[in-house]
Backbone as CSV, one residue per row, in Angstrom:
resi,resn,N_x,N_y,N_z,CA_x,CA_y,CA_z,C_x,C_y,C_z
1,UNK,110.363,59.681,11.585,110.492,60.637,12.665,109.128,61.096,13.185
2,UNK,108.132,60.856,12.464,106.496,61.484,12.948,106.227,60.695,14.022
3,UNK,106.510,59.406,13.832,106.191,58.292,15.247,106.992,59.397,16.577
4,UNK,108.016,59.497,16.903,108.391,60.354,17.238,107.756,61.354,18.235
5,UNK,106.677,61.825,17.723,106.411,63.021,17.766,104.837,62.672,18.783
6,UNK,104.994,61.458,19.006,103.871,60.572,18.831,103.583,61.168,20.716
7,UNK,102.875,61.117,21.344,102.546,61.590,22.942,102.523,60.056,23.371
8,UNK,102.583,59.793,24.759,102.203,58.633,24.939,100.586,58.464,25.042
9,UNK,99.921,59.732,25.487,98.169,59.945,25.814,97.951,58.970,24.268
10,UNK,98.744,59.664,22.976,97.843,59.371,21.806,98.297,57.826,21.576
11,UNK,99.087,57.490,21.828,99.745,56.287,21.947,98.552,55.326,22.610
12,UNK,98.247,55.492,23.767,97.325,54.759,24.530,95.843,54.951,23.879
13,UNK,95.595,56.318,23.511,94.348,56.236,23.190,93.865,55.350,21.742
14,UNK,95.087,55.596,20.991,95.568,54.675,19.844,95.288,52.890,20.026
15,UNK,95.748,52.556,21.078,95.345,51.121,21.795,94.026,50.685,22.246
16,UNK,93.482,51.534,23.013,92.023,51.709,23.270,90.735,51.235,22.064
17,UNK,91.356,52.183,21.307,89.919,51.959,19.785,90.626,50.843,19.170
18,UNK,91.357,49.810,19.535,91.610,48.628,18.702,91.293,47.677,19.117
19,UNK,90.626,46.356,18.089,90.344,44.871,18.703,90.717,44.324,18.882
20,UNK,90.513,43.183,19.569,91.291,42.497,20.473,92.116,41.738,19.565
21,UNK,92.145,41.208,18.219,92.482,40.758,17.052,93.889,41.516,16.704
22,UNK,93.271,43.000,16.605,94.328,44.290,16.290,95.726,44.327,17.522
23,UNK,95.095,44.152,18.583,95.991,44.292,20.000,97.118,42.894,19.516
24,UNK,96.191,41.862,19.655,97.149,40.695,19.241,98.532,40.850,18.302
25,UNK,98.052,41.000,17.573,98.779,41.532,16.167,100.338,42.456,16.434
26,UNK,99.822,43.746,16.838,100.337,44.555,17.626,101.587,43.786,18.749
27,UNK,101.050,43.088,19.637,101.549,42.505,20.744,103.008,41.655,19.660
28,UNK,102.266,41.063,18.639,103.305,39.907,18.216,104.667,41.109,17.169
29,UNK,104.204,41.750,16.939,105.165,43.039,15.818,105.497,43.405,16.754
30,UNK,105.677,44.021,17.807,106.474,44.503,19.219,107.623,43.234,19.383
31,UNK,107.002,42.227,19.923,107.835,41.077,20.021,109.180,40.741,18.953
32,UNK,108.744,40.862,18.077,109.173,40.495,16.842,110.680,42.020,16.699
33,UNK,109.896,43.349,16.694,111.051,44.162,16.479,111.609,44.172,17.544
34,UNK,111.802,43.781,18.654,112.289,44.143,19.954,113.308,43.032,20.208
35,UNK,112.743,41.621,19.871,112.937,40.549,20.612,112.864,40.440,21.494
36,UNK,111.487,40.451,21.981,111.116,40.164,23.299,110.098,39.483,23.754
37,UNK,109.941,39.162,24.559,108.642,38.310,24.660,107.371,38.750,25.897
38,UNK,106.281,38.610,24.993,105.153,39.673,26.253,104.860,38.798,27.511
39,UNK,105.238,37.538,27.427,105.044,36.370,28.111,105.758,36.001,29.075
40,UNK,107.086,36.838,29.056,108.327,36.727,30.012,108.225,37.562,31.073
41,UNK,107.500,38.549,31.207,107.284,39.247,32.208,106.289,39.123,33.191
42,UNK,105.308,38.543,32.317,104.246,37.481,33.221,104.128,36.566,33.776
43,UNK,105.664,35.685,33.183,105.946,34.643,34.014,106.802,35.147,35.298
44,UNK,107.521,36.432,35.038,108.472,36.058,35.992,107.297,37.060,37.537
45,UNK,106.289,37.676,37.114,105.404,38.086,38.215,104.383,36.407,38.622
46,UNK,104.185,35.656,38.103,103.232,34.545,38.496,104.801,34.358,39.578
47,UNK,105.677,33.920,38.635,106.975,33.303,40.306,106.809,34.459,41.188
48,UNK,107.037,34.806,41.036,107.549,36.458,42.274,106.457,35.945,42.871
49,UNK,105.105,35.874,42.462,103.864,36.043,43.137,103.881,34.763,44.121
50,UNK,104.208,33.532,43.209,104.447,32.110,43.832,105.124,31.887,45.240
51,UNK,106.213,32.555,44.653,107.741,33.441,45.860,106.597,33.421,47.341
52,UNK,106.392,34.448,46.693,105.685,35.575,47.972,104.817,34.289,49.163
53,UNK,103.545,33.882,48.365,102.851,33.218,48.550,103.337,31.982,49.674
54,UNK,104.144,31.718,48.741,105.128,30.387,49.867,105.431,31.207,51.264
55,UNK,106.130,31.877,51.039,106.963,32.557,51.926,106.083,32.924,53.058
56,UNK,104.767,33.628,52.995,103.333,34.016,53.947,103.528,32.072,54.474
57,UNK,103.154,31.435,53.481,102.536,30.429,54.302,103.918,29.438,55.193
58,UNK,105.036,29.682,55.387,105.710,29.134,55.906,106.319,30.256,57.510
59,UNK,105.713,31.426,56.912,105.627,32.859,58.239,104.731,31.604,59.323
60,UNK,105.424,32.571,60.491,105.065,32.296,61.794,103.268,32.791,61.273
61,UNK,102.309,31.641,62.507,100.843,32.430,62.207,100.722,33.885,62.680
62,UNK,101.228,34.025,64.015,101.004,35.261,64.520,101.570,36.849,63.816
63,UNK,102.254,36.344,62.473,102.481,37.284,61.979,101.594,38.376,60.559
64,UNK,101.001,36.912,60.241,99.853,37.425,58.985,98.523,36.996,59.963
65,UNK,98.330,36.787,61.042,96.987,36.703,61.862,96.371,38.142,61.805
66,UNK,95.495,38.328,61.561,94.435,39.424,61.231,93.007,39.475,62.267
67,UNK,92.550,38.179,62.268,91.143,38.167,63.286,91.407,36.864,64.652
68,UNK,91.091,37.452,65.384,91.635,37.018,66.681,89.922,36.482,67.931
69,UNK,89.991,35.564,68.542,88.518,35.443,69.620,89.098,35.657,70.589
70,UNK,87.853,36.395,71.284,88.159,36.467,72.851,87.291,35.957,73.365
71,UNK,88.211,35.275,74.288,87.711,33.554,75.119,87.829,34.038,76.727
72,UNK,87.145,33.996,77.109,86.912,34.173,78.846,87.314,32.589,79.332
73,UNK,88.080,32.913,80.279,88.664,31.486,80.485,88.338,31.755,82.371
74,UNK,88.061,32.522,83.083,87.952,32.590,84.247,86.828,33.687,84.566
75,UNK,85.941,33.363,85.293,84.894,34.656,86.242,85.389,35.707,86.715
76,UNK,86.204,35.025,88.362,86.341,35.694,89.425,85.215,35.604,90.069
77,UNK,85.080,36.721,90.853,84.329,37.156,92.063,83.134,37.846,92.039
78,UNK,83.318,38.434,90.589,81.890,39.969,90.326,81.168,39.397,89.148
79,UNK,80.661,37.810,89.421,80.494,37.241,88.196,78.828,38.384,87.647
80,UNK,78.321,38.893,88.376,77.446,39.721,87.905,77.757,41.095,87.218
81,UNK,78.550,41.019,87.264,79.329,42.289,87.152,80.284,42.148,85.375
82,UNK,80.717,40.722,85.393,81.054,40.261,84.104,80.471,39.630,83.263
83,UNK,79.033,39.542,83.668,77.602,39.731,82.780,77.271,40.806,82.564
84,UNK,77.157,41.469,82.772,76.787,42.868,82.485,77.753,42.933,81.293
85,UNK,79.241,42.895,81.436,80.069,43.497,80.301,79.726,42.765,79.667
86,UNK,79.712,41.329,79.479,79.763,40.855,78.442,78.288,40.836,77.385
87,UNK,77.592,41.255,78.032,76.217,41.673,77.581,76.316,43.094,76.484
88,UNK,77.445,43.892,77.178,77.806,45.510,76.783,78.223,45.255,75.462
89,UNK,79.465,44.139,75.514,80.388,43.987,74.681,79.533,43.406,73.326
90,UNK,78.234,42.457,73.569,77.875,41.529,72.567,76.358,42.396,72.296
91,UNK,75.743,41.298,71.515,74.396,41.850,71.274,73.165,40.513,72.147
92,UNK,74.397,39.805,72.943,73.280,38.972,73.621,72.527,39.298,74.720
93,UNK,71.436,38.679,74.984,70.478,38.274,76.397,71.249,38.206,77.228
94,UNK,70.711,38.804,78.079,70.595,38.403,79.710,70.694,36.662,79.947
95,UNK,69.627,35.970,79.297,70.172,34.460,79.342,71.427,33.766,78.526
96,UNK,71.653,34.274,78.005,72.714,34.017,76.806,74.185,34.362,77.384
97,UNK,74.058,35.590,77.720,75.455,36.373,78.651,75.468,35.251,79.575
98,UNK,74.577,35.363,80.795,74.796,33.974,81.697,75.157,32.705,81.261
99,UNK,75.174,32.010,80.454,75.659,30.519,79.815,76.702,31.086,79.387
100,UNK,77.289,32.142,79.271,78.509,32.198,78.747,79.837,32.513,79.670
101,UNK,79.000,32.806,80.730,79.847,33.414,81.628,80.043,31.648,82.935
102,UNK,78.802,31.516,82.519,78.771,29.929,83.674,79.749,28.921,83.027
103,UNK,79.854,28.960,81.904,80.606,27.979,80.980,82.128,28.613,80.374
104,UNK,83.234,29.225,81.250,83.750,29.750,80.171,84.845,29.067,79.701
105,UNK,85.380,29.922,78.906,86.339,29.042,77.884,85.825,28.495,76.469
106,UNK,84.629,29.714,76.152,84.637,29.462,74.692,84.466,30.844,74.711
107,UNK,84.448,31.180,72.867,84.782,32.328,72.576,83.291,33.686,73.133
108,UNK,84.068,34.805,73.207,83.009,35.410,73.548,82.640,36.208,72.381
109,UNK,83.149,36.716,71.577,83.318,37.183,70.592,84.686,36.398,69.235
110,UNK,84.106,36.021,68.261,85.091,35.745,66.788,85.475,36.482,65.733
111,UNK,86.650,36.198,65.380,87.304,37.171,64.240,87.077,38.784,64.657
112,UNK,87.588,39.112,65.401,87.528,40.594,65.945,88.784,40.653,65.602
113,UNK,89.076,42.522,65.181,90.550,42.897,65.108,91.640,42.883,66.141
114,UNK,92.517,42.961,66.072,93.525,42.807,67.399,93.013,44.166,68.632
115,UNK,92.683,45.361,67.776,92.382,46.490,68.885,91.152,46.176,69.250
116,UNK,90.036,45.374,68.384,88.838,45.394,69.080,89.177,44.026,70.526
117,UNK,89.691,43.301,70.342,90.329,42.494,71.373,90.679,42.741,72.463
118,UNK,91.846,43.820,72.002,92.458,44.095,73.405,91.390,44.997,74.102
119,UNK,90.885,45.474,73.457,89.735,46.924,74.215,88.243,45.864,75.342
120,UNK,88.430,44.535,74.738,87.103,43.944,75.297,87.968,43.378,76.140
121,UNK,88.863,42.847,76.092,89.942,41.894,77.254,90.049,43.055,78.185
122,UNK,90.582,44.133,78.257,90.741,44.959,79.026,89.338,45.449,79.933
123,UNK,88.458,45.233,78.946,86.844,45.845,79.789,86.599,44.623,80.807
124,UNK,86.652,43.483,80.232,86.521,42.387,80.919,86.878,41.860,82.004
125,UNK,88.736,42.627,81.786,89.520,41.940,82.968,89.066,42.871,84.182
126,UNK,88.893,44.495,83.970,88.187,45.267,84.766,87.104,44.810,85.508
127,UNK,86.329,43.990,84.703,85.351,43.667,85.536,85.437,42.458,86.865
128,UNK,86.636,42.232,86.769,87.166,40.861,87.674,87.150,39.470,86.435
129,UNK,87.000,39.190,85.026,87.738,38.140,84.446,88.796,38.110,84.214
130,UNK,89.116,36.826,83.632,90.301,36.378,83.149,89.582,36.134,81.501
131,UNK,90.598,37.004,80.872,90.708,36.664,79.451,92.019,36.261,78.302
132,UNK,91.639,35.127,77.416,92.684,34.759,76.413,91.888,35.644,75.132
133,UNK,93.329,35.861,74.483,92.803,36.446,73.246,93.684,35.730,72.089
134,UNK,92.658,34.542,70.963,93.432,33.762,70.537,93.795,33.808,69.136
C-alpha cells in the first residue's frame, strides 16, 4: 500500500536519477506485470505517422503549398512606373529592376508567403502590371 501513496512528481523524479541500464530493466518488469508491450505503442504512432505522411503527399499541392513566386507576366503602359515598384518591392538596382521588367515572366520575388504575395501582386497590378502568383 506505500507504493500507493507514491505522487506521480516522486514517481518521475524516481526515473530521472536512474541509468539507462536501470530504465531498461524497469521498462521490461512493467511489460512483464502488465502484459504489455513498450513497443506497441510506438509502432502504432510510426503507422499513424506513415498514415498521415501518405495522405499530405497524395493532397492536392495547393493545399500544403506554403511559399509561393511572384512572376510578372505583363508591363502595360507605366512600364516606369512598374520599375519603380518593383525596385520598392526587392532590394534590386535600377539596372536589375529594368531586365526584369523588359523580360517578364520570371519570378520577381521566391518562396514568399501567400500574404506577402498577394500584397506585392496587388502593388504591382496598381502600378499598371499583370501578375501570376505561383
Amino acid at each position: 500500500m506505500g507504493s500507493a501513496t507514491l505522487s506521480k512528481k516522486n514517481i518521475i523524479t524516481a526515473i530521472e536519477n536512474m541509468t539507462v541500464l536501470e530504465l531498461n530493466e524497469l521498462v521490461k518488469e512493467l511489460e512483464e506485470k502488465f502484459g504489455v508491450s513498450a513497443a506497441a505503442p510506438m509502432m502504432a504512432a510510426v503507422s499513424a505517422a506513415s498514415l498521415a505522411g501518405a495522405a499530405e503527399t497524395s493532397a492536392p499541392e495547393d493545399e500544403v503549398k506554403t511559399e509561393f513566386d511572384v512572376v510578372l507576366t505583363t508591363v502595360g503602359d507605366k512600364k516606369i512606373q512598374v520599375i519603380k515598384t518593383v525596385r520598392e518591392l526587392t532590394s534590386l538596382g535600377l539596372k536589375e529592376a529594368k531586365d526584369v521588367v523588359d523580360n517578364p515572366g520570371k519570378p520577381i520575388k521566391e518562396s514568399v508567403t501567400k500574404e506577402e504575395a498577394e500584397q506585392m501582386k496587388a502593388k504591382l497590378e496598381e502600378a499598371g502590371a499583370t501578375v501570376e502568383i505561383k
